[in-house]
VOMAR-358055 format. One record per residue (C-alpha): residue in one letter; chain; x, y, z; residue number from 1. Coordinates in steps of 0.001 Angstrom, whole numbers. Each point is the difference from the previous one (the first is absolute). Example, Ala and Ser with C-alpha at 12.3 -4.5 7.8 and 13.67 -1.06 7.14 Angstrom:
BEGIN
 residuo cadena      c1      c2      c3 num
       a      A   12300   -4500    7800   1
       s      A    1370    3440    -660   2
This chain:
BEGIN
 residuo cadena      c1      c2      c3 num
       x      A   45917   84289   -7660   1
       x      A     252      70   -3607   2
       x      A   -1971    1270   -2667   3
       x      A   -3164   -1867   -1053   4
       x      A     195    -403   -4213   5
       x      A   -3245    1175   -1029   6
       x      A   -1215    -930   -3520   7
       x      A   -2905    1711   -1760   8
       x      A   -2261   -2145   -2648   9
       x      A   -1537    2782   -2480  10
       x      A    1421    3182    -793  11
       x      A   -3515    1996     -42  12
       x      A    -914    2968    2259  13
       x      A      79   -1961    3148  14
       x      A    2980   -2234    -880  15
       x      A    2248    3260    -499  16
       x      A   -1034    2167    2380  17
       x      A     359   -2904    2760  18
       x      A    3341      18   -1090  19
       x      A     769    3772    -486  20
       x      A   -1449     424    3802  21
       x      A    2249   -3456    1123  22
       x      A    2999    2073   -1382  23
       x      A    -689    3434    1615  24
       x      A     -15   -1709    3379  25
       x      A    2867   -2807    -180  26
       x      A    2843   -1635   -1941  27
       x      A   -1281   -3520    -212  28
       x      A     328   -1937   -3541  29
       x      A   -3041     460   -2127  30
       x      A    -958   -1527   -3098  31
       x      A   -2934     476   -2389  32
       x      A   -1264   -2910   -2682  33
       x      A   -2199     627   -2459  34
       x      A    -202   -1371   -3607  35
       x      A   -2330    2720   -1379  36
       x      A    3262    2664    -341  37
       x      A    3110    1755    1020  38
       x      A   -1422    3073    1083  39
       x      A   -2330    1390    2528  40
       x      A   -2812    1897   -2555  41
       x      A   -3652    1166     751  42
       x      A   -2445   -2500    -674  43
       x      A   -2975    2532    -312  44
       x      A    1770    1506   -2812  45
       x      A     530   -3017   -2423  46
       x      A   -2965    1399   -1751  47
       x      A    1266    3300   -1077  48
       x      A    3206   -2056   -1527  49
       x      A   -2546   -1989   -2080  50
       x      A   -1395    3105   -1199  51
       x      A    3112    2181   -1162  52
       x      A    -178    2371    2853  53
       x      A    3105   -1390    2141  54
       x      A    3055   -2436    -901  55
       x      A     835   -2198    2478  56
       x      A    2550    1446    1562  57
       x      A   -1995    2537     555  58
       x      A   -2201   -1977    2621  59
       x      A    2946    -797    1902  60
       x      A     290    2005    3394  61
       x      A    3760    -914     415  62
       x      A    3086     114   -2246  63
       x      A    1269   -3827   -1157  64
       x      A    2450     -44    2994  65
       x      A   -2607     665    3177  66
       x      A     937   -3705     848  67
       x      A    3891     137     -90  68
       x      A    -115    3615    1512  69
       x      A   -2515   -1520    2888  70
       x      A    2005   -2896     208  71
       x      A   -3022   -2333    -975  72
       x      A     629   -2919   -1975  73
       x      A   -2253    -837   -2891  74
       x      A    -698   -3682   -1573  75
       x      A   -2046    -174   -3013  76
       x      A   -1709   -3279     130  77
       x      A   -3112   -1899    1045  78
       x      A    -320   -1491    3808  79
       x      A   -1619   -3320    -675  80
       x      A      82   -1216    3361  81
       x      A     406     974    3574  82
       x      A    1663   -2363    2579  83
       x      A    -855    1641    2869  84
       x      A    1043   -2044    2496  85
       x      A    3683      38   -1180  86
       x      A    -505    3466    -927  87
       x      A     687    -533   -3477  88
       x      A   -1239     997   -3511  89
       x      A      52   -1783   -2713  90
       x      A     614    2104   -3635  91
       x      A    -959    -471   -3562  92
       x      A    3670      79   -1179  93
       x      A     706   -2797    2245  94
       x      A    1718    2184    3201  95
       x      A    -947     164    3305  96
       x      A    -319    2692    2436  97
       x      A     258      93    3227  98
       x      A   -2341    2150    2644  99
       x      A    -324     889    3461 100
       x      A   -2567    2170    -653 101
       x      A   -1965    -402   -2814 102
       x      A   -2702    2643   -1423 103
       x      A   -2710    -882   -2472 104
       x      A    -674    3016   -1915 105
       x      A   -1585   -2249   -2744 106
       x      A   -2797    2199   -1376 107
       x      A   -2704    -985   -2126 108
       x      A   -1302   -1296   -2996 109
       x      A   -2771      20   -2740 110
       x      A   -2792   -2044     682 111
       x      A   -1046   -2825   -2574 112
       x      A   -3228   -1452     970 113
       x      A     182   -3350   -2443 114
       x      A   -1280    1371   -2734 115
       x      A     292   -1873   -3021 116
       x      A    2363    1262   -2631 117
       x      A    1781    2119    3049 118
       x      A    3141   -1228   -1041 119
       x      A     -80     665   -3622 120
       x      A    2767    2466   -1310 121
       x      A   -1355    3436      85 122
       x      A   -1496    -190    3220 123
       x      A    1899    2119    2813 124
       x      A    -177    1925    3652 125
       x      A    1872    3194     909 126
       x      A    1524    -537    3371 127
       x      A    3725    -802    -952 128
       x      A    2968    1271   -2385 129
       x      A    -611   -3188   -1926 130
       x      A   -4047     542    -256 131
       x      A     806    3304   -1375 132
       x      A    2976   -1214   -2700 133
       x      A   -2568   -3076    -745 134
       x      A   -2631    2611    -849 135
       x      A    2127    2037   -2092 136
       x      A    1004   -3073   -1988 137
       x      A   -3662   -1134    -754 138
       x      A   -1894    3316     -54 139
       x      A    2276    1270   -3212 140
       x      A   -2102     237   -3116 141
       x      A   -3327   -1430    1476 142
       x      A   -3322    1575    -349 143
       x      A   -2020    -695    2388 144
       x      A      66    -875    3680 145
       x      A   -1856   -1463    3186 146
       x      A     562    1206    3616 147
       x      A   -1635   -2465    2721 148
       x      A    -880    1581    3101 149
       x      A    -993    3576    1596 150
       x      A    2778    1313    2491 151
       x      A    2840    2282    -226 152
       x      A    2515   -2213   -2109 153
       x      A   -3386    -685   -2175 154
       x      A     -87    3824    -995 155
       x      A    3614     655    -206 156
       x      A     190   -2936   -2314 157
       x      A   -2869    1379   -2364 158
       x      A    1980    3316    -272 159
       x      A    3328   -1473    -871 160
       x      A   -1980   -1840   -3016 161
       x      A   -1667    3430    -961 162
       x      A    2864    1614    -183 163
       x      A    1227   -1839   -2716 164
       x      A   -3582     307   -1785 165
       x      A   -1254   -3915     617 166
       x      A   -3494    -536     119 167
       x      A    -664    -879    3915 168
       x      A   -3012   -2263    1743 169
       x      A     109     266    3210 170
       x      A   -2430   -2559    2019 171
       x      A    -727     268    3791 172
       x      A   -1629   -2382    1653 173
       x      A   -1606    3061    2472 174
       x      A   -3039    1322    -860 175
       x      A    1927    3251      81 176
       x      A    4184     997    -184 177
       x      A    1803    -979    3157 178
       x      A   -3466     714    2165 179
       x      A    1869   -2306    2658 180
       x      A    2201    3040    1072 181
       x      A   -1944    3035   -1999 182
       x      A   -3077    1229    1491 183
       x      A   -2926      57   -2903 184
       x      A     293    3493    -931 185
       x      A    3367    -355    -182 186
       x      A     106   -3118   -1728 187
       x      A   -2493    1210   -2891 188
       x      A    2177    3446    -634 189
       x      A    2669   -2956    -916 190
       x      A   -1887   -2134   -1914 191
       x      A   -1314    2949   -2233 192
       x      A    3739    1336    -385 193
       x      A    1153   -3455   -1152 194
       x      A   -2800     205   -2390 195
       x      A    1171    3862   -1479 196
       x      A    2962   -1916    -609 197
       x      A   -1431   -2092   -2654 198
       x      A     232   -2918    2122 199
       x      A   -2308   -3159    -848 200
       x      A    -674     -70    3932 201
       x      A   -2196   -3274     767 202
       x      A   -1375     212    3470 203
       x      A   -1369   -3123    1476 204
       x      A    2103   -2377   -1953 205
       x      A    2773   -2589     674 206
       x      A    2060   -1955   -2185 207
       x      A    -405   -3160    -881 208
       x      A    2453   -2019   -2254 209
       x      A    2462    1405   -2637 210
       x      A     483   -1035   -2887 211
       x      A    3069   -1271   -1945 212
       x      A     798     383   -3545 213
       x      A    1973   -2501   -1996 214
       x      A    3605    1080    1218 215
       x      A   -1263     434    4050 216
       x      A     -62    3372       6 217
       x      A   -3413    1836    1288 218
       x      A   -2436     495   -2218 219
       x      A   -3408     678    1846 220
       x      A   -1403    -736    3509 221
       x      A   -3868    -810      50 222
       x      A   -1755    1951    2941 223
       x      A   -2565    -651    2290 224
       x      A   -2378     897   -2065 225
       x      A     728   -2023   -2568 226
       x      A    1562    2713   -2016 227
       x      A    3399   -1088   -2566 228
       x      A    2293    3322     -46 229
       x      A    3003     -57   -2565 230
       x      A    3418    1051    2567 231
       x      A    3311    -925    -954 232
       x      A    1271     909    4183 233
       x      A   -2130    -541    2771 234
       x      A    1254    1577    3665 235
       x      A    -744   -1654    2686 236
       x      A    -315    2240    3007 237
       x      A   -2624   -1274    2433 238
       x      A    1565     528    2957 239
       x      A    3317   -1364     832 240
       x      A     710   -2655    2556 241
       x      A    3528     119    2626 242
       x      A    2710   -2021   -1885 243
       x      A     601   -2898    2819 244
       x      A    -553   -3252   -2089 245
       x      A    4027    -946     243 246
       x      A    -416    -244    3705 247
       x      A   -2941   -2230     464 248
       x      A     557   -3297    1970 249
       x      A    3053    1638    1781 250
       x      A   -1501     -46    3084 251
       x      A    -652    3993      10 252
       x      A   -3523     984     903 253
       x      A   -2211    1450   -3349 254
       x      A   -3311     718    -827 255
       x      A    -411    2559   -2544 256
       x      A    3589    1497     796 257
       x      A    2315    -379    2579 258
       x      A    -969     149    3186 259
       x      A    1022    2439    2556 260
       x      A    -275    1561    3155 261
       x      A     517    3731     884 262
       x      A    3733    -152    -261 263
       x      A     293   -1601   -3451 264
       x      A     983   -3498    1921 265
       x      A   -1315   -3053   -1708 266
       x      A    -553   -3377    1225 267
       x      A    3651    -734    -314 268
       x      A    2803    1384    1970 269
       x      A    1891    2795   -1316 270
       x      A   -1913     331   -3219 271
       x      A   -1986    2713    -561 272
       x      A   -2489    1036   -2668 273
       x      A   -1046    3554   -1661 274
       x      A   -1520    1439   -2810 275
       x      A   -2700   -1357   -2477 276
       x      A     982   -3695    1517 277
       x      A   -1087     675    3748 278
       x      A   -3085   -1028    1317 279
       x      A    -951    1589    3591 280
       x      A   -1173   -2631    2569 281
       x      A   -2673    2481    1267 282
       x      A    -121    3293   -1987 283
       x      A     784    3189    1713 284
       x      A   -2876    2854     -24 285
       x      A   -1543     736   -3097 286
       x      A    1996   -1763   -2314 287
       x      A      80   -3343   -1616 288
       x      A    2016   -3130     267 289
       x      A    2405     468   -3428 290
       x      A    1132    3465    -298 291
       x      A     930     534   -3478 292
       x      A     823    3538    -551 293
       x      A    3235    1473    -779 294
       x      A      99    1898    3043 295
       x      A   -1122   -2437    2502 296
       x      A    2734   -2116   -1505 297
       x      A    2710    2564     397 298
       x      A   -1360     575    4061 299
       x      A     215   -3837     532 300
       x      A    3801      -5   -1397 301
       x      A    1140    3025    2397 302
       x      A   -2233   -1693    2866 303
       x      A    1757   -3435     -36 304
       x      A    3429    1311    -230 305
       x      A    -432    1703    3389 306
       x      A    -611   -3419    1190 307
       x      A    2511   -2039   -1850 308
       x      A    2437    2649    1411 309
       x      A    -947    -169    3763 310
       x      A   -2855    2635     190 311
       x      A   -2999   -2069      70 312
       x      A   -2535    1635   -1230 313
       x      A   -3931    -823    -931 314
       x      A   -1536    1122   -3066 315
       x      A   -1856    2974     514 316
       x      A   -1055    1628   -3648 317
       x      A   -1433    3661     309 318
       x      A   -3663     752   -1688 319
       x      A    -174   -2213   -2972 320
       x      A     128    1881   -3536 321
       x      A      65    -735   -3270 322
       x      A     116    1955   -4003 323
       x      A    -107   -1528   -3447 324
       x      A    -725    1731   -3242 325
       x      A   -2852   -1130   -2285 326
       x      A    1113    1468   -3440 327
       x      A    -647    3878     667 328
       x      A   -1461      62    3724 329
       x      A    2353    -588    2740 330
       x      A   -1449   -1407    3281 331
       x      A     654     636    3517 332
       x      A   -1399   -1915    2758 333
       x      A    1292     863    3651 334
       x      A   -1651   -2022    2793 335
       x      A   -2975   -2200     178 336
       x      A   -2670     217   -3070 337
       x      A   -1126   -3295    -433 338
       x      A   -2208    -758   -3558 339
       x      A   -3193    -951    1975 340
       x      A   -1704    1976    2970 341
       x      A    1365    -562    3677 342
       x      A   -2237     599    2429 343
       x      A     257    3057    1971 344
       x      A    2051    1887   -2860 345
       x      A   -1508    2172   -2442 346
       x      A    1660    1963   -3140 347
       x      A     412    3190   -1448 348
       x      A     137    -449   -3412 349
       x      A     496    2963   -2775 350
       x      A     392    -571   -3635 351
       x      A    1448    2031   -2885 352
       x      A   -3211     178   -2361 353
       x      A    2536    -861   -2675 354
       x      A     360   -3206    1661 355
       x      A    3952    -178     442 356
       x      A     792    1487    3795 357
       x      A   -2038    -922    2804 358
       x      A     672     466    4539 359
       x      A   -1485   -2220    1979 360
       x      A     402     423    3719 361
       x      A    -813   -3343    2438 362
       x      A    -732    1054    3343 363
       x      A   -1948   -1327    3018 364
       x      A   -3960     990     332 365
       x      A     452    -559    3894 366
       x      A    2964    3229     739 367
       x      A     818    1173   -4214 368
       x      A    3477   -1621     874 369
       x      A    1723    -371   -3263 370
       x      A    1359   -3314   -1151 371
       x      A     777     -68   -3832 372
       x      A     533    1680   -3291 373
       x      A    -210    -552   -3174 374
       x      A     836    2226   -3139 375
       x      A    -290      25   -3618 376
       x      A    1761    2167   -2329 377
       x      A     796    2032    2926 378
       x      A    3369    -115    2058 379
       x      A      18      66    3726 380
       x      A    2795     198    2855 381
       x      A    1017   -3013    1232 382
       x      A    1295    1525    3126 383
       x      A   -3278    1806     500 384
       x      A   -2668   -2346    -453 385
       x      A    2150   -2223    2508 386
       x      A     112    2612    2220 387
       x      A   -3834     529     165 388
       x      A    -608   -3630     235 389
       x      A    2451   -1104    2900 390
       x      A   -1288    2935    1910 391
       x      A   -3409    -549    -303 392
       x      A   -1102    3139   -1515 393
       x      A   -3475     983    -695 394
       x      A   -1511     -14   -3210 395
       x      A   -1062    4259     194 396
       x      A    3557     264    1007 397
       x      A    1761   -2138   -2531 398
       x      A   -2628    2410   -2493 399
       x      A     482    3352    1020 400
       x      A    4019   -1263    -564 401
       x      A    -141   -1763   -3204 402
       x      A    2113    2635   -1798 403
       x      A    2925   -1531    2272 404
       x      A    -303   -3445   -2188 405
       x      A     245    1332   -3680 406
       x      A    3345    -796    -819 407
       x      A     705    2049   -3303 408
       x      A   -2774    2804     260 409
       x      A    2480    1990   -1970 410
       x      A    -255   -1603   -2919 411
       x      A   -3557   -1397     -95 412
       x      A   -3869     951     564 413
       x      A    -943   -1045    3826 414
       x      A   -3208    -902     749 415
       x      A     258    -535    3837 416
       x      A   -2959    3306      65 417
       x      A   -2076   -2605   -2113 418
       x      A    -281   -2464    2579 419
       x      A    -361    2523    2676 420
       x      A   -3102    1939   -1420 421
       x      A   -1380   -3489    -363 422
       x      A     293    -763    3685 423
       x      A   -1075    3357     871 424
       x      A   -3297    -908   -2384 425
       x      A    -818   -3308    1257 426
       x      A     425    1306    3636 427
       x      A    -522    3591     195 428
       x      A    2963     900    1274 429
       x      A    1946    2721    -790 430
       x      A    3869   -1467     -89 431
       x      A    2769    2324   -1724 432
       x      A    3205   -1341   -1235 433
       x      A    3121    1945    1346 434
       x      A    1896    1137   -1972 435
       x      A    3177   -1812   -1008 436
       x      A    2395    2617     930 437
       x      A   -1167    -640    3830 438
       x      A     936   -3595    -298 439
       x      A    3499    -260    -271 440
       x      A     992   -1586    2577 441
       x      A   -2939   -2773    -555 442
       x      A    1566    -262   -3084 443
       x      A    3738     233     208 444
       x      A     132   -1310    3481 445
């Protein structure tokens, strides 16, 4: 039997890792094609490039010849159309490629929602190499920016701007910063640290139209409240939607992404889908339909080379989590902690009265079962918090152990006692923490 030819479209997290895994387990031809670059780099670090804290080269994992060494072959150019019943790709430098297996590792991209002017110069995303070169081009020597919508690329694109000393408005359509995901305590500690930041922070307001001047570069948006701010860039970063336009009308099943069943399989033999792109016919436990995290990317690549090299296996992620940094407070979540109140789950909540850490603690009123975390401005274990939550652990358990979660005690204040005294006072209980000397092996396993 010979070897199928596998080719991988996108050279992301889940593109390379599918074929790093593919490698590890057989010798079949693989190729990767992507136009955005040569190299394999981390996508969650274009940021720090724009702000002087890493070169390039710095974000790239590998050295320049991972591909020859892992005998992958690399073509730098666009697909702009599948043939997939003769198995075929069609490139932007007029070559074709041929498949037996064919993996869409296509990712995403920034949302543009029609608004007028949303194609002037000066007007950018940040998902790609080429969003961040663009923004480097038309961000030098400007004054004065808008950044449209309240998530994580939002707040990462705000920071790049202050660190160059522009003058940032930042609107969110949300009543409050990314309450979607953040819990309202949580949510406010943000939106008052965006603010100590000197950050003109307009809740409550979406953009309408922006405004050209009389080259077509930027020159204002008008928002929905009728306000005219000056901007010479305007970032576009509500939300970003899987990149799958190129392979409408090919006869592959889409909705918002790709669809897909447990396995990766789409509707079309041997092709599979992973990554940003994928859309899950029915989603699995807890989670959603598009899973567009680094790490759940990196978990579908290794799961659908196990298939694609005769180990068929189902996607089984372990307990979701999730971190992101909003200017000087890092955040944890491990778990389930939804924004909004589930029924039949109550909190423990403890705040810094400074206003920059916080613990909160989701368990079940019915048997104190814990089922999420959140943190911020404090570290915890990974391992740990996983640990507690896949075996069910009780909530005076998971207390009288916190110490086991700090992960650099050593180095900073811990304030696991803080949310322990308040237990103890809203319940009258009389919990200890042990000490972390007697938790080793929680610890280091």
């Amino acid at each position: 039997m010979s070897k199928p030819n596998v080719v991988i479209i996108g050279n992301g997290i889940s593109g390379v890792t599918a074929a790093r895994y593919i490698r590890k387990r057989s010798d079949c031809p693989i190729t990767i094609i992507s136009a955005e670059s040569k190299h394999f780099f981390s996508r969650t670090a274009l940021m720090y490039v724009y702000m002087g804290h890493q070169r390039y080269q710095d974000i790239k994992p590998y050295e320049d010849y991972f591909w020859e060494k892992n005998r992958i072959g690399l073509i730098q150019a666009y697909v702009e159309k599948v043939d997939f019943q003769n198995q075929k790709l069609n490139l932007s430098n007029g070559k074709t490629v041929d498949y037996d297996v064919l993996i869409l590792a296509t990712g995403s991209r920034f949302n543009k929602f029609g608004w007028k002017g949303q194609d002037l110069r000066g007007v950018g995303g940040l998902v790609s190499l080429q969003d961040l070169d663009y923004m480097e081009e038309y961000t030098k020597g400007i004054d004065q920016a808008v950044v449209v919508g309240g998530g994580l690329i939002g707040i990462e694109m705000v920071e790049m701007l202050l660190s160059r000393h522009k003058k940032v408005t930042f609107l969110v359509r949300e009543p409050s910063y990314w309450n979607g995901v953040l819990p309202p305590e949580e949510s406010a500690m943000v939106n008052r640290h965006i603010g100590e930041h000197h950050v003109d922070l307009q809740l409550g307001t979406s953009l309408l139209e922006i405004l050209p001047d009389e080259t077509g570069r930027v020159r204002a948006v008008i928002t929905s409240k009728n306000e005219e701010i000056p901007c010479q860039w305007v970032g576009l970063t509500a939300g970003v939607s899987p990149n799958v336009d190129f392979l409408k009308d090919t006869g592959l099943e889409i909705n918002r992404g790709i669809k897909v069943n447990d396995y990766f399989e789409t509707s079309v033999p041997n092709v599979y889908a992973i990554g940003d792109c994928a859309e899950f016919r029915v989603p699995l436990p807890g989670r959603t339909l598009l899973e567009q995290v680094w790490y759940t990317g990196k978990m579908h690549g290794e799961t659908v080379a196990l298939t694609i090299t005769g180990k068929k296996t189902a996607y089984k992620p372990a307990t979701w989590f999730n971190s992101a940094k909003f200017f000087d407070i890092e955040y944890q979540t491990y778990g389930r902690v939804s924004a909004f109140p589930e029924e039949g789950v109550e909190s423990l909540y403890w705040e810094h009265p400074e206003g920059r850490k916080s613990i909160r603690i989701n368990y079940r009123k019915q048997d104190q079962v814990v089922t999420g975390f959140n943190t911020m401005g404090i570290r915890f274990r990974h391992k740990v918090c996983e640990k507690w939550i896949d075996g069910e652990q009780d909530l005076e358990h998971v207390l009288t152990h916190l110490s086991a979660a700090n992960f650099d005690p050593e180095f900073f204040s811990t304030y696991e006692g803080h949310l322990v005294r308040m237990y103890n006072q809203q319940t009258g209980s009389k919990l200890k923490l042990k000490s972390r000397s007697s938790l080793s092996k929680l610890i280091f396993g």
